[in-house]
C-alpha positions in Angstrom: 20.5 -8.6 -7.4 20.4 -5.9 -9.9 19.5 -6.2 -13.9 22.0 -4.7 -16.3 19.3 -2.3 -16.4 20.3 -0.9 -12.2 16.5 -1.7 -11.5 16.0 -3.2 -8.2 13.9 -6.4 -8.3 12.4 -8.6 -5.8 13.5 -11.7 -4.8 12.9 -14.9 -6.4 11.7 -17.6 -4.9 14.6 -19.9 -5.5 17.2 -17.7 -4.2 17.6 -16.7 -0.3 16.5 -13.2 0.7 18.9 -12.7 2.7 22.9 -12.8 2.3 25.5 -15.3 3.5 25.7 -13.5 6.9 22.6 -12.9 7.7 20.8 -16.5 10.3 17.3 -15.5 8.3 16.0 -18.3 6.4 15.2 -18.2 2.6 12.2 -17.2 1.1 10.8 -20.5 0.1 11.8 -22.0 3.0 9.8 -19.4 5.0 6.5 -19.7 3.1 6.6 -23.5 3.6 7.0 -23.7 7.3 4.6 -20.7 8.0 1.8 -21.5 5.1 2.7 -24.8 3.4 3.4 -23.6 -0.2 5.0 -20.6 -1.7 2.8 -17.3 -2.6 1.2 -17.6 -5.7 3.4 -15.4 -8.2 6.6 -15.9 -7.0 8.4 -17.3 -9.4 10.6 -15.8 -11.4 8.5 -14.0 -14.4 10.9 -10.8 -14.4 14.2 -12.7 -14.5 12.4 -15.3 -17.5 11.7 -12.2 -19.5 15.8 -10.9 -19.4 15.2 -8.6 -17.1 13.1 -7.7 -13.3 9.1 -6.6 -13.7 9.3 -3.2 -10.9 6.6 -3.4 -8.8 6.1 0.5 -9.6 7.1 2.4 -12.8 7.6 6.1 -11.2 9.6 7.9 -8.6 8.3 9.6 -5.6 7.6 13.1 -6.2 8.6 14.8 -2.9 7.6 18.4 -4.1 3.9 17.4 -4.4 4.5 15.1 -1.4 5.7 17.8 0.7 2.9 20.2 -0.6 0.2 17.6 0.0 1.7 17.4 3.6 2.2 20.9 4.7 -1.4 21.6 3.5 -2.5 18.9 5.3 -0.9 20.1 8.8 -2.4 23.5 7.9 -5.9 22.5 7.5 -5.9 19.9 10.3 -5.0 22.5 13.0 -7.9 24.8 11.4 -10.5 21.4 11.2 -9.6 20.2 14.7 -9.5 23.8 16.2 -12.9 24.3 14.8 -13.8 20.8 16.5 -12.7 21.9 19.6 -14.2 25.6 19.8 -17.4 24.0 18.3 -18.2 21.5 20.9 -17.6 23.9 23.5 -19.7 26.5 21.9 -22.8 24.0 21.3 -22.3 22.3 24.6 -22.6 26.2 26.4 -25.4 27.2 23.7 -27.8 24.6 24.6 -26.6 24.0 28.2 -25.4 20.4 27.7 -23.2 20.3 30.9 -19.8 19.4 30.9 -19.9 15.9 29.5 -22.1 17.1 26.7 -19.5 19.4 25.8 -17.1 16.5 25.8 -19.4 14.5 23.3 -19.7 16.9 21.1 -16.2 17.8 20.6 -15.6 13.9 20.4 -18.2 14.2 17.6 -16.9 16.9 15.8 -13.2 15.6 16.3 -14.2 12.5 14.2 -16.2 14.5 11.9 -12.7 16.5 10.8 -10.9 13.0 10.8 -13.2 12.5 7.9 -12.6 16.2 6.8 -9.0 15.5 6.8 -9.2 12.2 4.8 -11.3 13.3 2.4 -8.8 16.4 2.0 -5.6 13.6 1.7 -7.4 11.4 -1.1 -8.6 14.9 -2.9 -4.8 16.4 -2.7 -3.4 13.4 -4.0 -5.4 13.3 -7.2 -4.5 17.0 -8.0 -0.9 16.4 -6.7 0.5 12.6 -7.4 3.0 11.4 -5.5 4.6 9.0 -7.9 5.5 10.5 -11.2 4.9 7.9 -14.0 7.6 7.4 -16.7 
């Protein structure tokens, strides 16, 4: 279903998700077996108001996206590199043995996992990845 608008909405709960061809039962009819009554905010509020409510107000931005993500690839090779060469270097500096070596670049592999998030959740401040309107 589409508003004179050419917005996409979701749904309502009195009308089936799915089409006439489709064996998939409606919405409502869902929620009830599985959980007894339908989700809370389901009904139609968008369609009331003359129109659907989007869920989000922006389009994807695939320039910063793919910025964000080539960075990312970039930086996780150096990060997990660096995890790798470091473990080995620490487990030969202090004569760890070989499984010492293996904990240590265990260690250091999470430690850039948590480099590499902290990196994701920074580059998506600076770059969004939904453009508001």
């Amino acid at each position: 279903m589409r508003p004179a608008s050419g917005r996409r909405c979701a749904p309502s709960a009195s009308s089936p998700i799915t089409s006439t061809r489709s064996s998939s039962p409606p919405l409502t009819g869902y929620w009830l077996s599985r959980f007894g009554s339908p989700p809370a905010g389901s009904e139609d509020v968008g369609e009331a108001a003359g129109g659907c409510t989007p869920r989000g107000s922006g389009r994807i931005n695939w320039i910063s996206v793919s910025t964000v993500l080539s960075a990312a690839i970039l930086i996780a090779a150096e990060v997990f590199g660096a995890a790798f060469a470091g473990g080995w270097a620490f487990g030969n500096l202090f004569n760890l043995g070989e499984y010492g070596t293996y904990i240590l670049q265990v260690l250091f592999f999470v430690l850039g996992i948590a480099v590499m998030v902290a990196f994701i959740r920074a580059a998506m401040r600076v770059e969004p990845f939904v453009t508001r309107n």
